[in-house]
C-alpha positions in Angstrom: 0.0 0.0 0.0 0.8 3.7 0.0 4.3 5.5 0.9 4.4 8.8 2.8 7.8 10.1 1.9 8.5 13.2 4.6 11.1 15.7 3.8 12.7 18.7 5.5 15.9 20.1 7.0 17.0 18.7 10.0 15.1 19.3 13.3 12.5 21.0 11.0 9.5 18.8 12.8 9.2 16.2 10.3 9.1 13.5 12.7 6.4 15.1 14.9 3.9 15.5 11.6 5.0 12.1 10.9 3.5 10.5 14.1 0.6 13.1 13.6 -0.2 11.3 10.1 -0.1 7.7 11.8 -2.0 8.5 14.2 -4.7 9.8 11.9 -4.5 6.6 9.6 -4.7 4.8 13.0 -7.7 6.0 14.1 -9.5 6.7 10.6 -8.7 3.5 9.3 -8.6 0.3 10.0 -5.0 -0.4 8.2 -1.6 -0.8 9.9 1.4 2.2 9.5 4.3 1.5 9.8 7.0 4.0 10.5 10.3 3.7 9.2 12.9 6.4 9.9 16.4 7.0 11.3 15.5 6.2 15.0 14.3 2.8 14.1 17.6 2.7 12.9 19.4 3.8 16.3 21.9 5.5 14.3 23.7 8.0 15.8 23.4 10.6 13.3 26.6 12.8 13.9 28.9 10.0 12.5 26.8 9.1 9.9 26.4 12.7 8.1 29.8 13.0 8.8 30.7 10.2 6.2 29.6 10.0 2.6 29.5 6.2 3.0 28.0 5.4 6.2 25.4 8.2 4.7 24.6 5.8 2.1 24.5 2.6 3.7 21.7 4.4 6.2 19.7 5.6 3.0 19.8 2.0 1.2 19.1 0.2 4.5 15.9 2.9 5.0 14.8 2.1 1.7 15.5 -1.9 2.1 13.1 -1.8 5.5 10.4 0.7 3.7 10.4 -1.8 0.6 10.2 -4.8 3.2 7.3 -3.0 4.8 5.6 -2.0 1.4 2.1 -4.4 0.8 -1.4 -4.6 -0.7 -2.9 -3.6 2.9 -0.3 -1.1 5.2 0.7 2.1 4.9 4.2 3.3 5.0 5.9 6.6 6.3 9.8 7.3 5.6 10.5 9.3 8.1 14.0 10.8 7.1 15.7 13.7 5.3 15.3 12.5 2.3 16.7 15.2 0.9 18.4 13.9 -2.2 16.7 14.3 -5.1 18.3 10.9 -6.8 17.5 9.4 -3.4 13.8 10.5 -3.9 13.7 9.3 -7.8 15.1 5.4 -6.6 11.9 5.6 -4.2 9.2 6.6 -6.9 11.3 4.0 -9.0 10.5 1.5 -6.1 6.4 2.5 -6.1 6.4 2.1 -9.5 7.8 -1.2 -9.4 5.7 -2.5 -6.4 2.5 -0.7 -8.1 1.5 1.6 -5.3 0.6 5.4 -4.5 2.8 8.1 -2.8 3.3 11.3 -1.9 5.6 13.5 -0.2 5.2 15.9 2.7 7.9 18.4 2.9 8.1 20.2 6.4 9.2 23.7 5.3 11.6 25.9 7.7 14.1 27.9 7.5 18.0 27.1 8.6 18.2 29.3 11.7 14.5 28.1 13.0 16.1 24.5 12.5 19.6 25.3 13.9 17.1 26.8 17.2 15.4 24.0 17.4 18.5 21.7 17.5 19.6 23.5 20.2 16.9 23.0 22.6 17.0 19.1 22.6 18.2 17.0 24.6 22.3 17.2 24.2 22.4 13.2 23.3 20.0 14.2 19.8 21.8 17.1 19.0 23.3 17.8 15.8 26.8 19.8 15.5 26.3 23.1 14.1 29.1 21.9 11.1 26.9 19.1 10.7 23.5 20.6 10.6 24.6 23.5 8.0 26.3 21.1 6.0 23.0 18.8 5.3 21.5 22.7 5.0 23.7 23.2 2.1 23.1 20.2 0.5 19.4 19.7 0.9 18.0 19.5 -2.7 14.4 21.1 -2.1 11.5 19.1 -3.9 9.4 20.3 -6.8 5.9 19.3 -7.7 6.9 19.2 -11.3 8.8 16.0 -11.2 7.3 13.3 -10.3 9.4 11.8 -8.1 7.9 15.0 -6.2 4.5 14.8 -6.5 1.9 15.1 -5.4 3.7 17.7 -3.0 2.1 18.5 0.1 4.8 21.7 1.8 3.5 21.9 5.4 5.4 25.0 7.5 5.4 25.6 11.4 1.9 26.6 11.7 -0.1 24.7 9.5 -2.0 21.8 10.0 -1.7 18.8 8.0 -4.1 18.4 4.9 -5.2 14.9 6.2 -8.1 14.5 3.4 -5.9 15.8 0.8 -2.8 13.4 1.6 -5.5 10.0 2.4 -7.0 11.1 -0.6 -3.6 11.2 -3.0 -2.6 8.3 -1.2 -6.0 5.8 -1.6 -8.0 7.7 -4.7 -4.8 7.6 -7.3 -4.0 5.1 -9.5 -0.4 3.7 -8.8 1.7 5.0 -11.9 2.4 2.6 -14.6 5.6 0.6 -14.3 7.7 1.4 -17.8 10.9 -0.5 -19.1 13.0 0.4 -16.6 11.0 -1.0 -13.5 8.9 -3.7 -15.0 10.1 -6.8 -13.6 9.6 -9.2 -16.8 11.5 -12.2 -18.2 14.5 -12.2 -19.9 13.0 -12.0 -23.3 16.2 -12.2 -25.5 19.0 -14.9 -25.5 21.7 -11.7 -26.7 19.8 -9.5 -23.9 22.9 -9.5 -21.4 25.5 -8.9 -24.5 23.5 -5.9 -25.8 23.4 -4.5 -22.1 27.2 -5.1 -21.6 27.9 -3.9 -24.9 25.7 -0.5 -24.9 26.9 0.8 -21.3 30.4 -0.3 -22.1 30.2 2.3 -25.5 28.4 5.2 -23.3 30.5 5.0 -21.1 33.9 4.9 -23.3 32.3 8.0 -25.1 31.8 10.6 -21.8 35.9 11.0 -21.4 36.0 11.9 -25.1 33.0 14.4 -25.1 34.1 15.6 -21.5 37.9 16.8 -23.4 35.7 19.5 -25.2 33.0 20.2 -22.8 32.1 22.6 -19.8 29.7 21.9 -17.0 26.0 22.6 -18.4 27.0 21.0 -21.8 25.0 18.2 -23.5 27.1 15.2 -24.4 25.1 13.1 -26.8 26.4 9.2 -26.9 26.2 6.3 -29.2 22.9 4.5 -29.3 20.7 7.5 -27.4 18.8 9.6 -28.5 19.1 11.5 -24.8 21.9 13.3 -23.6 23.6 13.2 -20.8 23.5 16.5 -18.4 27.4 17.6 -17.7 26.7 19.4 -14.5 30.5 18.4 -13.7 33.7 16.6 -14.5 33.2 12.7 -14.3 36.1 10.4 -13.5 36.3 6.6 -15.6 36.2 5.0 -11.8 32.8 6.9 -10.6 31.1 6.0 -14.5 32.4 2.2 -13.8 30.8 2.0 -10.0 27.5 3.4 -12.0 27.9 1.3 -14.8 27.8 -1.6 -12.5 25.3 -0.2 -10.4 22.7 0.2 -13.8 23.5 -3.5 -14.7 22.9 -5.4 -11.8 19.2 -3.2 -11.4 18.5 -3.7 -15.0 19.6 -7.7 -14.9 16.4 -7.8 -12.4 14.2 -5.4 -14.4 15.1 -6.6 -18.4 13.8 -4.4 -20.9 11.3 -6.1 -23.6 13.0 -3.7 -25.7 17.0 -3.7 -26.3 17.0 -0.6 -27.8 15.7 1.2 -24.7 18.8 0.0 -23.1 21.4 3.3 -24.0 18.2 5.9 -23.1 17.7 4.0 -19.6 21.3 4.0 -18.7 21.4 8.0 -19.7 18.7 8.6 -17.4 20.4 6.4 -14.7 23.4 8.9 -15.2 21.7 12.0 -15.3 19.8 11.0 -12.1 23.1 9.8 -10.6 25.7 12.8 -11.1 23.7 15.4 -9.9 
């Protein structure tokens, strides 16, 4: 059943709407919530956001537990950042793929009404300043126009949650349609792993080339696409083989019906990727 994806700066209140929200599915419905976030975890969040890879490991287990969670009768809150926007596409990837609705409800505040409220809790659940502005800085703020973002419900300090609006996007919509790159299907051709080995493996051997005569905000078209990849930065052959892996192992569980999709998926997989 449905995903509630919450969203906000740290100590911005999205965990307090997030218990709000369960307990209104609690007691307006008869189905089970379960709420998956950081302190189900028990991480302890200063020496995670203080590492790039313990940050990731965090995000994918979150993700693991809220696709674990994800069935045809409960309800599922993510309560975390969630503040990457390639982090927020892989979820929407994962609703398309398990044929569900979500939404996202994104606690709005401002960095010095968060950095206030960090403050006044308890020591033990504090962030450091250095880490708090640092996740400020990154934070990637969501936008109704993509989809991964919508439907978008922005909820600041004094507002009460739309509960009818978000039961209704939540139980009313039709799950979006899973496509190519999600549709778990068959392998339908016997050259299927070739092709994918051999059309990644001539993307990727073309970026260095196009990358000698580019400049961040260029379009670098590559062989087989009819997409381009977005150069919002330099790319290094070791980072484009860790996603080139990355692409292959998801798509060996999600074949294609069409092998000429392949080049077009793995440009998208890199534009989402790099940014």
């Amino acid at each position: 059943m449905p995903l509630i994806v919450m969203c906000g700066f740290p100590c911005s209140g999205k965990t307090r709407r997030a218990v709000e929200l369960q307990q209104y599915f609690e007691q307006n419905t008869e189905r089970k919530v379960h709420n998956v976030g950081d302190g189900t975890l028990g991480i302890e969040k200063n020496a995670v956001y203080a590492d790039s890879q313990n940050e990731k490991n965090v995000r994918g287990s979150l993700r693991a537990e809220a696709e674990r969670r994800i069935n045809k009768e409960d309800i599922v809150i993510l309560d975390s950042l969630n503040y990457i926007k390639g982090y927020r596409y892989e979820l929407f990837c994962l609703i398309k793929h398990t044929q569900t609705p979500h939404c996202l409800v994104y606690r709005l505040t401002s960095a010095e009404v968060s950095s206030t409220w960090n403050t006044e809790r308890d020591v033990e659940e504090q962030y450091t300043q250095e880490i708090l502005d640092a996740l400020v800085l990154r934070f990637e703020t969501p936008d109704s126009r993509n989809r991964w973002d919508s439907p978008l419900f922005t909820v600041q300090k004094e507002d009460t949650l739309p509960f009818e609006a978000i039961s209704d996007a939540i139980f009313k919509r039709k799950a979006p349609p899973p496509n190519q790159s999600t549709q778990s299907q068959p392998l339908s051709s016997t050259n299927f792993l070739y092709e994918l080995d051999k059309v990644t493996q001539d993307v990727l051997m073309a970026i260095p080339n196009s990358q000698k005569t580019s400049v961040p905000g260029d379009l670098i078209a590559v062989p087989g696409a009819t997409e381009k990849i977005e150069l919002t930065r330099s790319l290094n052959m070791a980072e484009l083989r860790k996603l080139r892996r990355q692409f292959i192992s998801y798509t060996k569980m999600h074949p294609t019906e069409n092998i000429g999709h392949i080049a077009n998926m793995f440009v998208q997989y890199l534009n989402k990727s790099i940014h």
